[in-house]
C-alpha positions in Angstrom: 0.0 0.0 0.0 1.0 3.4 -0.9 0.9 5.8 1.9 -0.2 8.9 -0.6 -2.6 6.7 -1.2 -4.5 6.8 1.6 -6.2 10.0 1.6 -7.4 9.6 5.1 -3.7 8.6 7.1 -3.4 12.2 8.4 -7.3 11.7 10.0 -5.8 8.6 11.3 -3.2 10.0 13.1 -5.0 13.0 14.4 -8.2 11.0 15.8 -6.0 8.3 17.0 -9.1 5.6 16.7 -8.9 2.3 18.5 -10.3 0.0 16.2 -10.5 0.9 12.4 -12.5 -2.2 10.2 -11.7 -1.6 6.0 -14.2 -3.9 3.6 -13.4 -4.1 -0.2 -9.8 -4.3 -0.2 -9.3 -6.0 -3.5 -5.8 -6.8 -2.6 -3.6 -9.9 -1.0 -2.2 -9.2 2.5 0.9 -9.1 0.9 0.7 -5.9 -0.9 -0.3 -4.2 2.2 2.9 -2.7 4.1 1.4 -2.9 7.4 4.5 -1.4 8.8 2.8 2.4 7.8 0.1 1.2 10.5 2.1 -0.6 12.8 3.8 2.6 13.3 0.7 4.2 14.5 0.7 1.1 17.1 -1.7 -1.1 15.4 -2.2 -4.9 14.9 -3.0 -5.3 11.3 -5.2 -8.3 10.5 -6.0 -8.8 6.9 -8.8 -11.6 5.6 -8.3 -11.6 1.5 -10.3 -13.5 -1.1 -8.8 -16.3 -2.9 -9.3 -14.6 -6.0 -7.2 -11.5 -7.3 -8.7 -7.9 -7.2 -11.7 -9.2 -5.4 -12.9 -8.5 -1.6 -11.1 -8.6 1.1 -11.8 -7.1 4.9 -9.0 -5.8 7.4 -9.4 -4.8 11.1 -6.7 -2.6 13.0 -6.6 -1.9 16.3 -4.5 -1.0 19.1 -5.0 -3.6 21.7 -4.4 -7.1 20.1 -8.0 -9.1 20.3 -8.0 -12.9 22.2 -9.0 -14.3 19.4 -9.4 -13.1 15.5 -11.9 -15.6 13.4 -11.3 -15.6 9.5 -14.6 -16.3 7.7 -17.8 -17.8 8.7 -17.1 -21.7 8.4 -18.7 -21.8 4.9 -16.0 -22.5 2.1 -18.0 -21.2 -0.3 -18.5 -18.0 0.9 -15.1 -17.7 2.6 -12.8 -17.9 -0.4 -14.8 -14.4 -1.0 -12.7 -12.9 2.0 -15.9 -10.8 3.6 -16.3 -12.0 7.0 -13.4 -11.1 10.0 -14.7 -11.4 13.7 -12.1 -10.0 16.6 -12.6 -10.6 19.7 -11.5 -8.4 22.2 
């Protein structure tokens, strides 16, 4: 991810928000660079679909959850990459 990007970083970094949730990503995990947000002192969790260019949800937040759940149990729909559940 390009920082210039994101049109919204300097918002992020003046409101200072504990928990930000992102839907429609289109993008693998791996083109993220998480370390942009990590520097802010987030946990970056990213659920993409299987398919290039397609979905994808991301949750960060600045205390790390218990327990982060990737999808709803249902191949079908998972491979889409719409459904992340943290747990706090």
């Amino acid at each position: 991810m390009h920082v210039e990007k994101f049109q919204k970083l300097d918002a992020l970094i003046k409101e200072k928000p504990d928990i930000i949730s992102f839907q429609e990503l289109k993008a693998f995990s791996t083109q993220f660079d998480a370390s942009v947000f990590e520097s802010l002192g987030y946990s970056c969790y990213w659920f993409s679909s299987e398919r290039p260019g397609y979905s994808g949800v991301g949750i960060l937040t600045k205390k790390a959850p218990n327990s982060v759940t990737y999808g709803m149990g249902n191949k079908t729909h998972d491979q889409e990459g719409r459904v992340e559940i943290s747990i706090t």
